[in-house]
Structures are given as structure tokens and as C-alpha cells.
C-alpha positions as CSV (number, residue, x, y, z in Angstrom):
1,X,105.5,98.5,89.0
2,X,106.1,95.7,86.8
3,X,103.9,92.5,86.8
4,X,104.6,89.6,89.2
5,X,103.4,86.5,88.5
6,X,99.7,85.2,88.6
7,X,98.6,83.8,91.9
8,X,99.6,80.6,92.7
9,X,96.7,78.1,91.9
10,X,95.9,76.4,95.8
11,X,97.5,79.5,97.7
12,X,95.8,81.9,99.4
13,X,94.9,85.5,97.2
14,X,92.9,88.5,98.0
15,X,89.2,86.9,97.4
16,X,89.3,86.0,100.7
17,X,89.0,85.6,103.4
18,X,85.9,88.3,103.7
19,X,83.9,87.0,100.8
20,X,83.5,89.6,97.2
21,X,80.7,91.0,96.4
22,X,78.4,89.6,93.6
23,X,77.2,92.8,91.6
24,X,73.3,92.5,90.8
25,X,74.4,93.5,87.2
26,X,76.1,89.9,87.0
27,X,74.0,88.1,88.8
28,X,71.0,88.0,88.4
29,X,71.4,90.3,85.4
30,X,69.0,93.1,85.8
31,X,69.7,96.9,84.4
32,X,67.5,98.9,85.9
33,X,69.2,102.5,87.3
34,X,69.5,101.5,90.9
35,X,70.8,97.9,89.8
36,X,73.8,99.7,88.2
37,X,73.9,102.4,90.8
38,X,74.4,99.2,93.2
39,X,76.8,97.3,90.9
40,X,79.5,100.5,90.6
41,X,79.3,100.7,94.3
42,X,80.0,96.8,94.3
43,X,83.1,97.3,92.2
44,X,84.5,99.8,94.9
45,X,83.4,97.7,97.5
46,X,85.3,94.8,96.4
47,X,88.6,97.2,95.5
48,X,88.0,97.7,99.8
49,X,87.5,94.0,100.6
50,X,90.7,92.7,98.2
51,X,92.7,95.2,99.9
52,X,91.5,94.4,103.6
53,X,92.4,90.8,102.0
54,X,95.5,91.7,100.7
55,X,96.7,92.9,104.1
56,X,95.3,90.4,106.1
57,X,97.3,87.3,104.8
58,X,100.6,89.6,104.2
59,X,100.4,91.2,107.9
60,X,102.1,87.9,109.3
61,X,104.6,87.5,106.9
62,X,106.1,90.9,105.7
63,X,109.8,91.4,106.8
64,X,111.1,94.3,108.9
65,X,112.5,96.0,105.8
66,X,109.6,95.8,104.2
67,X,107.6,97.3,107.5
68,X,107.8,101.1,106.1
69,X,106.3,100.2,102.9
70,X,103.4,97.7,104.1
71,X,102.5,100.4,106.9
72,X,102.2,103.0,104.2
73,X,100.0,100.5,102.1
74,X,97.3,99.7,105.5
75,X,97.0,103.6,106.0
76,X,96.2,103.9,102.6
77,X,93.5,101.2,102.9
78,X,92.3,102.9,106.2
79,X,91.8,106.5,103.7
80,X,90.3,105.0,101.0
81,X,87.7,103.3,103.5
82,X,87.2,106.2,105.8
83,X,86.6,108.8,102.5
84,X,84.2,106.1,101.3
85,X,82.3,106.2,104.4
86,X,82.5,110.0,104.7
87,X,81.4,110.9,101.4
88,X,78.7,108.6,101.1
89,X,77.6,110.3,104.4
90,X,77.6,113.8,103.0
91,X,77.2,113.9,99.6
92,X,75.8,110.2,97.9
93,X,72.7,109.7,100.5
94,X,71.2,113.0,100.8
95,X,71.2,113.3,96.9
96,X,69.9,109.9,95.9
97,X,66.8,110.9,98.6
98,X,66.7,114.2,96.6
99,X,66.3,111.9,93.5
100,X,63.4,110.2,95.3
101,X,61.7,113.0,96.3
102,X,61.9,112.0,100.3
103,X,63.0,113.2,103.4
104,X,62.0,109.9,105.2
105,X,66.3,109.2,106.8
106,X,65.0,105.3,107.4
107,X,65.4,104.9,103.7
108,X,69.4,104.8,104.7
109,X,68.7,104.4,108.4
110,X,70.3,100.5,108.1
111,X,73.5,101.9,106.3
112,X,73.7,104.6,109.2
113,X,73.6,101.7,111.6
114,X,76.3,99.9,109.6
115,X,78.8,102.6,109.7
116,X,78.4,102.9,113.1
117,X,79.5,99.5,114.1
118,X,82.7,99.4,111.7
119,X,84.0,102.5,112.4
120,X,85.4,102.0,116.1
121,X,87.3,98.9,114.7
122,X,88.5,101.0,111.4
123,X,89.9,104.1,114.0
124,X,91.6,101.3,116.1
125,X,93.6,100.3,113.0
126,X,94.6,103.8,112.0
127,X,95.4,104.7,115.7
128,X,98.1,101.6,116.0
129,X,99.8,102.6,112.9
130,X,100.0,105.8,113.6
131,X,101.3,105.9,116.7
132,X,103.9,103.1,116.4
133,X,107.5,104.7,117.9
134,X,108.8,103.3,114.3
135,X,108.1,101.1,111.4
136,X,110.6,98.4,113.6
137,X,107.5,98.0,116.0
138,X,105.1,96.9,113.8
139,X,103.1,93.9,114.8
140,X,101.7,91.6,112.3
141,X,99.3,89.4,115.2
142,X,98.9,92.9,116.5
143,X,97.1,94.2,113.5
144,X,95.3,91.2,112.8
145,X,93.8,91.1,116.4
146,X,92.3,94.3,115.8
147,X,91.3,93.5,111.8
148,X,89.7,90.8,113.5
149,X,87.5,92.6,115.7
150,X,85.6,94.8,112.6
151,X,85.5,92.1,109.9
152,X,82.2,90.8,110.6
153,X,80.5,94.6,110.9
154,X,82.9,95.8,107.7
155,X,81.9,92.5,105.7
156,X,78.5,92.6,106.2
157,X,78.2,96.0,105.4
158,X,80.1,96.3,102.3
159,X,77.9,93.6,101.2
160,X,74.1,94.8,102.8
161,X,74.9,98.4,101.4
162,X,74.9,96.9,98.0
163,X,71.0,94.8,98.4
164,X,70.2,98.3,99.8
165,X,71.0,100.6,97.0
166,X,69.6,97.5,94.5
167,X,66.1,97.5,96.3
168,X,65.2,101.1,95.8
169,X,64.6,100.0,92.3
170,X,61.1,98.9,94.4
171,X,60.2,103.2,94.8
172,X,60.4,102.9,90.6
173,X,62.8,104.4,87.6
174,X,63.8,107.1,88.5
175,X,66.4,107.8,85.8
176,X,67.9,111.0,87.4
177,X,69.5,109.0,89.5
178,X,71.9,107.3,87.3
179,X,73.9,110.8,86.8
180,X,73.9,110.8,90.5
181,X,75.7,107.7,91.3
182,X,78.0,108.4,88.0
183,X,79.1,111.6,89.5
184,X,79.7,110.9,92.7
185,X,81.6,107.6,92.0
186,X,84.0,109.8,89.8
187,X,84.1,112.7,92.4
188,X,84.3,110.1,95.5
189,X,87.7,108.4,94.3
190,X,89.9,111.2,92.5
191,X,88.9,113.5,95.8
192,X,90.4,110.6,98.1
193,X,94.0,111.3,96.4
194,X,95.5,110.8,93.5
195,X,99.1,110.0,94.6
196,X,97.7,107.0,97.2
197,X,93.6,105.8,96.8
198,X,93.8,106.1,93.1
199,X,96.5,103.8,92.7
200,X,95.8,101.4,95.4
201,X,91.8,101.2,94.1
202,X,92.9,100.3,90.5
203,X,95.7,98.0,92.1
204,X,93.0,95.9,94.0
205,X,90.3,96.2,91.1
206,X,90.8,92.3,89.3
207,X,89.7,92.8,85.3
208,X,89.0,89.3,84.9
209,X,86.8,89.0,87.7
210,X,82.8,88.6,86.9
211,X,84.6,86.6,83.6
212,X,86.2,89.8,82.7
213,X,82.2,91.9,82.5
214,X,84.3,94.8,84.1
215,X,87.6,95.2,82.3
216,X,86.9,98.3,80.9
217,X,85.8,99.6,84.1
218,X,85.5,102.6,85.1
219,X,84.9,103.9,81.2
220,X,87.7,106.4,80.4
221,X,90.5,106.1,77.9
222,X,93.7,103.3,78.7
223,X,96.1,105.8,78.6
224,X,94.5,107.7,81.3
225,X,93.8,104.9,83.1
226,X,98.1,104.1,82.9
227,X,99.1,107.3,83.9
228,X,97.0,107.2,87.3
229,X,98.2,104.0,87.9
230,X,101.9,104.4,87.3
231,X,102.4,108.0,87.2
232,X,100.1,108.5,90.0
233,X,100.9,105.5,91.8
234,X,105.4,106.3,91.2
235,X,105.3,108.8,94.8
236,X,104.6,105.8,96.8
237,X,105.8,102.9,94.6
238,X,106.9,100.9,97.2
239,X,103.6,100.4,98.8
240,X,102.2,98.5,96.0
241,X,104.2,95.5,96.0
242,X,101.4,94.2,98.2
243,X,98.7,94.9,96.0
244,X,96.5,92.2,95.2
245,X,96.7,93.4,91.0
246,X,99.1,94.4,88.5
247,X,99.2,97.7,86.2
248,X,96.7,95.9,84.5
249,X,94.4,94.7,86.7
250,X,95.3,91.3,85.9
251,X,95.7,89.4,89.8
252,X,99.0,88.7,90.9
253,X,100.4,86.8,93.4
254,X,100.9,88.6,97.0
255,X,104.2,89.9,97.5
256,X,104.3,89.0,100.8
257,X,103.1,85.0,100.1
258,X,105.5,84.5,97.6
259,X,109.3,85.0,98.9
């Protein structure tokens, strides 16, 4: 995986064209534990977004020989969304409401509501890649019809869950819920696969982004960090020449954009 060159300035890159996600940390600046429960979930939110991105402006121009690889790279995308979701579901919710001492479901009744509308359009896409005859079939106008027809339910969820994790600040500290989020972020991510959602999250995750606030995000050691990457990411190295990052998280042109 070595490093391509930085995007080009005036041509399209994976910040759009579904907006990123401001994190409340950044802007506007408060630290409280739900404001950094919100912000971590940000940061995996926009690894999502630059990868729906990233596929999105490459669909149309990847070439057949290339078809194999960038299919691999969208079902990837699909997992790491769909374990999100999933996980979230059965293991993040129930335990922040634990944390708050509640049983009252309306607290995430919105984010229920969100997931429901996204994920008709999200099995679409995994059912037309999964049932092409052959990588020679691919479609890229096919696969951006049916992108098309969940962006506004994805996009507006990956950005409301955020404002909805940030405003249960309003129930008060509750600092037992800062081990919560911390866990599950680490759990959520190494359980999604090591060999493929590892890889393609720290390939979408931009270092200088937020003027470079998360570069040493998540906090773990930057050899560990390397080996998931290119150890990890070596079974399916083909896949990530459409990444929107480098090894280092340092934004690269799209692979796809720039023959």
C-alpha cells in the first residue's frame, strides 16, 4: 500500500458529496462525557461517509480489470455499515440506557426510526453485488442509482445520531458512561474484521482533518496501528487502491479519478 499522491486541489475527493460530520468536541468545543461519547462516534461516522464518498465518484470510472477489486472494496463498505448498525442495536443502546438508569426506548426511539429508513437502500446495494453472474457485469450508473436512493436517509442519520448522543449530556454527568462508549467503540470495529473493516476504517479516517485534532486517533501505539493497517489490510490489498487515505491517514487522491 504505498502512498499516492495528495488529492488534486479543484478535483473531486471523499468529503463529499454527503457532507462530514463536525464532532461537538471541535466545534463548539465542549468535553463533557456524552460530547466525547458523540465525537468518537463522529469519527466512525465520517470513516462511513468518506467511504460511501470514495465509492460514489470512483463507481463511474473504475475499469473492468479493476471490477473484482472495487466490488470487494463496496462489500466491505456495506459490512462495516451494517455491523455498525447492528451493534449499536444490541450492545451500545441498551447499555448507555443502563448508564442512565431508564427503560424509557424513546430516548433512542429517533435513531430506531433512522435505521429503519436506510437499511432497505443499504440491503439493495449488498444484494446487486452479490448476485452479479461476474465482476464483468458490474454497473457503475447501476450502483449509483441505488446509492442514490439511501443517501438522504444514510446522511442524515449519520449526522442526527451524533446531536443525539451529544444531547443526553441534558439527563447530566454521568461519568460511567465514558467507559461505555470507550469499550464498545474498541469492541464494535476489531469484531467487524480485522482482515477487511479494520483496514478500510483507518484507510478512510483523514489525520489532518479537524486541523489534525485527531491524528492520534484512536489512542494505541503507531506500531499497532501499522500492522492493522498493512498487515491486516495485505489479504485484500487490492481493495484499497480506492481508499480515500494512505497508511498514514494522510488523504490521497482517488485511484479511480486519477488515471
Amino acid at each position: 500500500m504505498a502512498t499516492q499522491k495528495a488529492p488534486t486541489p479543484g478535483k473531486p475527493w471523499a468529503d463529499g458529496p454527503l457532507k462530514l460530520v463536525t464532532t461537538p468536541m471541535f466545534e463548539p468545543k465542549k468535553d463533557d462525557t456524552f460530547t466525547k461519547g458523540a465525537t468518537h462516534m463522529a469519527l466512525l461516522h465520517n470513516s462511513a461517509l468518506r467511504g460511501y464518498n470514495s465509492i460514489y465518484l470512483q463507481a463511474p470510472h473504475v475499469k473492468p480489470a479493476d471490477y473484482a477489486d472495487f466490488i470487494g472494496y463496496c462489500l466491505t463498505w456495506y459490512k462495516f455499515v451494517k455491523h455498525h448498525h447492528d451493534d449499536e442495536e444490541a450492545n451500545l443502546f441498551p447499555k448507555v440506557l443502563e448508564v442512565l438508569g431508564k427503560e424509557d426506548k424513546d430516548v433512542w426511539a429517533k435513531t430506531h426510526e433512522e435505521h429503519e429508513a436506510m437499511l432497505p437502500g443499504l440491503a439493495k446495494f449488498n444484494t446487486y453485488l452479490t448476485t452479479l453472474p461476474s465482476p464483468s457485469a458490474f454497473s457503475g450508473p447501476t450502483l449509483l442509482s441505488i446509492m442514490d436512493e439511501f443517501s438522504a436517509p444514510f446522511s442524515a442519520h449519520f449526522h442526527s445520531e451524533i446531536a443525539t448522543i451529544a444531547a443526553l449530556a441534558a439527563f447530566g454527568d454521568f461519568p460511567a458512561a465514558g467507559p461505555v462508549f470507550k469499550a464498545w467503540g474498541k469492541q464494535t470495529v476489531s469484531s467487524a474484521g480485522y482482515a477487511d473493516v479494520v483496514p478500510f476504517l483507518f484507510l478512510n479516517f483523514d489525520r489532518t482533518a479537524e486541523d489534525g485534532m485527531w491524528k492520534d486517533w484512536p489512542p494505541m501505539p503507531a506500531l499497532i496501528r501499522t500492522l492493522l493497517v498493512r498487515v491486516g489490510g495485505w489479504w485484500h490489498q487490492g481493495w484499497w487502491r480506492f481508499a480515500s487515505c494512505d497508511g498514514n491517514g494522510m488523504p490521497r487522491e482517488l485511484y479511480a479519478l486519477g488515471e
